[in-house]
N, C-alpha and C positions, 0 to 999 in steps of 0.2 A: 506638454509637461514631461520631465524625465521621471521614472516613478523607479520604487524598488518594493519587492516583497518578499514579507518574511514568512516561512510557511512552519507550522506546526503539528505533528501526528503523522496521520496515516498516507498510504501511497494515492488513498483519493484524494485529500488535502492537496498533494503531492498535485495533482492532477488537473483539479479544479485551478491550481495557481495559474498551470504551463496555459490555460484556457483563456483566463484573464488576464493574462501577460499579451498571449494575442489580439486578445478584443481592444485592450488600449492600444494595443501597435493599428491595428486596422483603424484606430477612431481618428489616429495620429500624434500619439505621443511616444515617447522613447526610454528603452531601457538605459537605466542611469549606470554609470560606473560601481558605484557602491551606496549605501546607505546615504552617508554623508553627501551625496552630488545631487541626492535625490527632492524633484520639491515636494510629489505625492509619496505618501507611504502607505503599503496595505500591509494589516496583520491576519495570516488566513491561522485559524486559530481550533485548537481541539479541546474537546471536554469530555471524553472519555475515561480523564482521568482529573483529580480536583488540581496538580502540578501545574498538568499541560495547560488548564485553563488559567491559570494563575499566571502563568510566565506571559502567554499572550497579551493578558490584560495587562501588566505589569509593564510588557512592551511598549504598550502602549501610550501607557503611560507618560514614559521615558519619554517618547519620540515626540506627545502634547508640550510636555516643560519643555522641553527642549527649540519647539517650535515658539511657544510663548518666550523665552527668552530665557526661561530658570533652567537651573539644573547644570553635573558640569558638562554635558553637551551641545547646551546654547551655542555658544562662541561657533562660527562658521555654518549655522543650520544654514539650510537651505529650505527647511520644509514648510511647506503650506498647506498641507491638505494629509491629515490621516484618517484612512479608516480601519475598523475591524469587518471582518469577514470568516464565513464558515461557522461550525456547529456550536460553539459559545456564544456567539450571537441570538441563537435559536431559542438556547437553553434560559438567558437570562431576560431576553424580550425588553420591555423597555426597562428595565433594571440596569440595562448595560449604562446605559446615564446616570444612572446613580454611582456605578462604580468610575467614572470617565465622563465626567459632567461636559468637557468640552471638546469631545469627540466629534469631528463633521461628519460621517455619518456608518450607520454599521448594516449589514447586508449578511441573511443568512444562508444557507449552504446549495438552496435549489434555485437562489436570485441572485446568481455571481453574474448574471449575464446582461443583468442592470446597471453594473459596476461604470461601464463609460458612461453613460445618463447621469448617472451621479457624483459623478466626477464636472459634471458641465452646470450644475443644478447648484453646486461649493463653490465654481467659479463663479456664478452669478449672484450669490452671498446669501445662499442658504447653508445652516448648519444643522448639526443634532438629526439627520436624517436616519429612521430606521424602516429597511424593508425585510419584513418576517417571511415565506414562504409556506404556502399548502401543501398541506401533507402530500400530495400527488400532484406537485406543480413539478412541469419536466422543462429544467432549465434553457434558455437558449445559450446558442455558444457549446455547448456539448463537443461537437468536431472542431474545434477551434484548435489549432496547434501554433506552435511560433515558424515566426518565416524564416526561412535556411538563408536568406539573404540576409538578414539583420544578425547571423551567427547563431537562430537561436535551435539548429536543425541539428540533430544525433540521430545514431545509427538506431538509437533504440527510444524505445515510446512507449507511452499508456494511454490505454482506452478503455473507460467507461462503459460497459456494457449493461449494467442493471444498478439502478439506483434504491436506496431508502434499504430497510430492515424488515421484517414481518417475524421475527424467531421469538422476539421480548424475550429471551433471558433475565434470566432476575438481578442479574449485577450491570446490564446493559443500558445505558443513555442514548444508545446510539438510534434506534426505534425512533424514539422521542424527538432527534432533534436533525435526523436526514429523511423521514417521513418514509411513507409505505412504499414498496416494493414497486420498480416500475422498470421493466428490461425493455432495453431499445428494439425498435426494427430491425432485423438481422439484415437489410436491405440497408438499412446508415450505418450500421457497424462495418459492413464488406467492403463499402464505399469510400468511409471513411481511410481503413487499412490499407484497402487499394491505392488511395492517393497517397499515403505514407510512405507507400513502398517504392512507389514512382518516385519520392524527394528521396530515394536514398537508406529508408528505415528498413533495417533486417530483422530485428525482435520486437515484437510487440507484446508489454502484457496486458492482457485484460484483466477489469476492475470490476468489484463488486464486493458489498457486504457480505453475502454468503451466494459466492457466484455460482456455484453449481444451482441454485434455484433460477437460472437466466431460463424466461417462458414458461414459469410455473402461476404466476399470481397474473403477468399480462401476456398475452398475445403476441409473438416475436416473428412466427413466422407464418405470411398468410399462406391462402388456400393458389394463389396465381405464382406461388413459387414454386422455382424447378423441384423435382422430388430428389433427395440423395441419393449420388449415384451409387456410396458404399449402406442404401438401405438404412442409415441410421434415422430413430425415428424420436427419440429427445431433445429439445431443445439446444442443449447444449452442445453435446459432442456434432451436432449436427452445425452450429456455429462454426467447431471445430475444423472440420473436414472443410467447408464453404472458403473460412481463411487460407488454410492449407494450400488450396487452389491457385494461391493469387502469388503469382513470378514475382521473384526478385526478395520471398519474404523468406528467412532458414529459420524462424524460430518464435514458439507461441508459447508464451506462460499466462500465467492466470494465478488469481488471488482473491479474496481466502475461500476455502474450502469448509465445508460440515461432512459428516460421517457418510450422514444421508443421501448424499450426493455422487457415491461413489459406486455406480451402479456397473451392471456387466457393462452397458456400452459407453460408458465413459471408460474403460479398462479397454474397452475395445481400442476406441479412437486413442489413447497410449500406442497400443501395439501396433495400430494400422496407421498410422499420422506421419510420420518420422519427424515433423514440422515441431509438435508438441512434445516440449521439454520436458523428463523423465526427475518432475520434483513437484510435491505438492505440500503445500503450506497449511497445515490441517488441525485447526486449534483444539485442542483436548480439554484445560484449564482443570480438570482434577481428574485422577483416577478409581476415587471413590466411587461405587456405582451412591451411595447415601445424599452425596453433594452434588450430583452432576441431577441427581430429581430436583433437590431443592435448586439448582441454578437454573430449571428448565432447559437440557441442555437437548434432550429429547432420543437420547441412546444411554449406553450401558458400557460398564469397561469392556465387555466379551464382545457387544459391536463394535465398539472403536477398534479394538485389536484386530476383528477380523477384518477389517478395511486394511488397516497395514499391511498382515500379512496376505495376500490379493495384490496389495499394489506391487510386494517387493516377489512376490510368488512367479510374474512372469518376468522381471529384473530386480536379481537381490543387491545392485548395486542404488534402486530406485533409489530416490535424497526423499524423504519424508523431513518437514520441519514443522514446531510448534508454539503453541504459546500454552502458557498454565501460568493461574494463577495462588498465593499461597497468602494464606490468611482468610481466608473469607469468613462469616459468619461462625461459628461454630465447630467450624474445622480442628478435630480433635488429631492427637498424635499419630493415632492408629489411619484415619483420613491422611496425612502426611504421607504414611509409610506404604499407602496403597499409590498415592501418585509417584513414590518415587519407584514403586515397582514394575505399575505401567512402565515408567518413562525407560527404565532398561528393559522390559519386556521386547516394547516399541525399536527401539535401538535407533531412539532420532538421528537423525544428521546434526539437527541445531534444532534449540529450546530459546523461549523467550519468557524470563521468566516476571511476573509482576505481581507486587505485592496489593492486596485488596485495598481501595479504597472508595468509601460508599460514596455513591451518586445520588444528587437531590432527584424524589421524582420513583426511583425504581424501588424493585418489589426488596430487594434485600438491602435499601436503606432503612426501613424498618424494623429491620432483627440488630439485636445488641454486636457493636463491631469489640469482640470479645475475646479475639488472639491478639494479645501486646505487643506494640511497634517491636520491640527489642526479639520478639518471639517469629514474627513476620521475617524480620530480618535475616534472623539464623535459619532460619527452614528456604528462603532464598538464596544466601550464601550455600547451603551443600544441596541445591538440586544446581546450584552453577556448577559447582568442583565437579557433580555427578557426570556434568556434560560434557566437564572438559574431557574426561575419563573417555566417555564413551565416545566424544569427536573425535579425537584421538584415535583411538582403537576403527571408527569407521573409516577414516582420512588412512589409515595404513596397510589394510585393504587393496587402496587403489594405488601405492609405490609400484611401479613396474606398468604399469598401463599407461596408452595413453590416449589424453581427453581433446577431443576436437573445442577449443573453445575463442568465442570472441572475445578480440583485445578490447580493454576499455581504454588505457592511457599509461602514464609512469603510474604506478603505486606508490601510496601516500605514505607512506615509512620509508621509500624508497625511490628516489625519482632516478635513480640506474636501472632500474626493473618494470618492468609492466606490470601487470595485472588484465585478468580476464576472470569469465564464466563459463563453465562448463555448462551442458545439459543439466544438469543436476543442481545448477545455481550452486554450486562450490566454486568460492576465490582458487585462482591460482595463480600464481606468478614467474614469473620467466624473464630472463633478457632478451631486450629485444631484439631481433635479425634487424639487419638496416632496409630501412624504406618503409618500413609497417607501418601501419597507419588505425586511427582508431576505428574498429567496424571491421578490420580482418580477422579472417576466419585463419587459425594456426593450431594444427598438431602440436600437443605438448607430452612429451614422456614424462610421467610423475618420478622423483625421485628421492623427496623427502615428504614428510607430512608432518603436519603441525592440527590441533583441534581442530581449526577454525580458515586453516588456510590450507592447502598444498602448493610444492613447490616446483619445477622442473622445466625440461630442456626441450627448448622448441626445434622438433625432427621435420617440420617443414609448414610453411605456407599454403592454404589452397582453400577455396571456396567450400564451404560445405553445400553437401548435395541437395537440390532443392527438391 
């Protein structure tokens, strides 16, 4: 069957598709042109927020009429087979038939690896199928990527290193519906990367809800593995160093980050790595120390800040990026005025800002949602303007420098111009020299800057050092 999927949320979302995409290719079906060519459809779907889970199902929706013959997308369906997939599936359990009564079947976030089964299980004329996931079920398919033969191979990848949540934060779903914390064998992750790197893959980022806890809750690295040679003796930067090792790879990120995690030897593995990229993605969500108790967020604003300055202490040009959230429960003006103090304090690279909205299930759906949309709204509008300000002001900094960074392809405002990343995960954009290709490594001199982007002239070609 030709299938398509639509993905929603997160970089694990994100990841789990690229996974499932392969497993149908291995079982013997094919990526479809678009939507419309498509007979299977999967919807991978998020609920961390009440939107995201709404437009999934919604999608869904669509794509049933549509199959049935209503709707104005009828005319020319091709589709035969929808499912939903990922953490809205989890969240709603067999509710999901109430919402999407004619669904063939839904699969939650740690049983994508069932997906070709059940695709075989709809051909034989079963419907309504739902498979839920234990909370410490470790998916198959995990190392699954797409074949560079079928087109579906880039310079750059993600891997899954630790699954599920263990923090419960009080505005968080996510606990709830990706289950407990479970980090791979550092022996499948090496292995994994290592073959990635052999197809061609120069960046890889590692995944995980609060990845810095990789080997804190399970056992990552046994007792028959080599000891590291740079002494490191945490799970993670020890990951670190093990990738780093492996020819042909220039660049390692990772995602998301907690306060807590920001230990001397992960600063170590910064300084001594070259491999691992000088940006960490480190969600704050208020600067209140009053709010971050009640979120259970498990620091203070004077820790959060001192992780910053640490990170940028041995490179002040380090990219720190965040999220924060504004509205939450109770959050009074004076709470406002301390995250937006943090957040210049901080001097982020980039903010991601979202406005509170309660989850069925968690600790802070139960207190009164007591800041007014329209109130929400505006305390989101000026920590953006704040960002532009200060993106700005970081972005111009770095005119006259210049960033070793990989091309990605034309830029999407611009298909005269490329675009890449720097170490620091800052856009930058350039024209291209003739012959570049996507995955090349190219010297760029900064020469203008914009908040959110920089701009400049590529001084030459050349492999970054591995």
């Amino acid at each position: 069957m030709r299938y398509h999927i639509h993905t929603y949320g997160c970089q694990m979302n994100v990841r789990d598709s690229e996974a499932v995409a392969a497993l149908l290719e291995a079982a013997g079906h094919e990526r479809a042109a678009c939507e419309a060519d498509a007979q299977l459809v999967l919807v991978n779907s998020c609920t961390v927020r009440d939107m995201a889970e709404r437009k999934a199902v919604g999608k869904c929706g669509n794509l049933i009429a549509a199959k049935e013959g209503r709707g104005r997308r009828a005319e020319g369906s091709s589709v035969r087979i929808v499912g939903l997939m990922g953490c809205a599936v989890k969240r709603l359990g067999q509710d999901v038939f109430k919402a999407l009564p004619h669904l063939d079947f839904a699969v939650g976030p740690r049983r994508f690896g069932a997906i070709p089964h059940l695709v075989e299980r709809c051909l034989a004329g079963e419907t309504r199928i739902l498979e839920l996931p234990d909370d410490d079920e470790v998916p198959a398919g995990l190392d699954a990527h797409p074949d560079a033969s079928r087109g579906g191979a880039s310079f750059q990848s993600h891997v899954t290193v630790l699954l599920g949540c263990d923090n419960r934060c009080s505005y968080c779903i996510v606990p709830d519906v990706r289950g407990h914390e479970y980090s791979r064998p550092a022996r499948e992750i090496v292995a994994e990367v290592r073959a990635l790197a052999l197809r061609g893959v120069k960046e890889v980022c590692l995944l995980g809800q609060s990845v810095l806890r990789y080997g804190m809750r399970t056992k990552a690295w046994t007792d028959a593995d080599a000891p590291s040679p740079g002494g490191f003796t945490e799970p993670f930067p020890r990951l670190l160093e093990a990738l780093s090792a492996i020819d042909g790879l220039m660049r390692i990120r990772f995602t998301s980050a907690h306060p807590k995690g920001c230990t001397d030897e992960l600063l170590r593995a910064y300084r001594e790595l070259p491999k691992v990229c000088r940006h960490l993605h480190l969600p704050v969500q208020s600067g209140s120390d009053r709010l971050l108790a009640e979120m259970g967020r498990r620091y203070t604003r004077a820790e959060y800040l001192d992780a910053v300055r640490r990170l940028r202490g041995f490179d002040p040009e380090f990219s720190v990026t965040t999220d924060v959230i504004v509205g939450y429960p109770g959050e009074t003006e004076e709470d406002f005025e301390a995250t937006r103090s943090l957040m210049d304090e901080a001097g982020f690279d980039n903010a991601f800002i979202f406005k509170y909205s309660p989850r069925p299930g968690t600790r802070s759906a139960e207190l009164p949602d007591d800041v007014p949309a329209a109130e929400k709204e505006r305390r989101d509008q000026v920590l953006l303007a704040d960002q532009e300000v200060r993106g700005q002001s970081r972005n111009e900094r770095l005119v006259g420098t210049v960033r070793e960074v990989l091309a990605e392809g034309p830029s999407i405002r611009n298909a005269a111009r490329w675009s890449g990343r720097d170490s620091g995960n800052r856009i930058v954009v350039f024209a291209p020299p003739p012959g570049i290709s996507p995955g090349d490594a190219v010297r760029v001199r900064i020469t203008d800057a914009h908040p959110q982007v920089l701009v400049g002239e590529v001084d030459c070609m050349e492999a970054l050092k591995e």
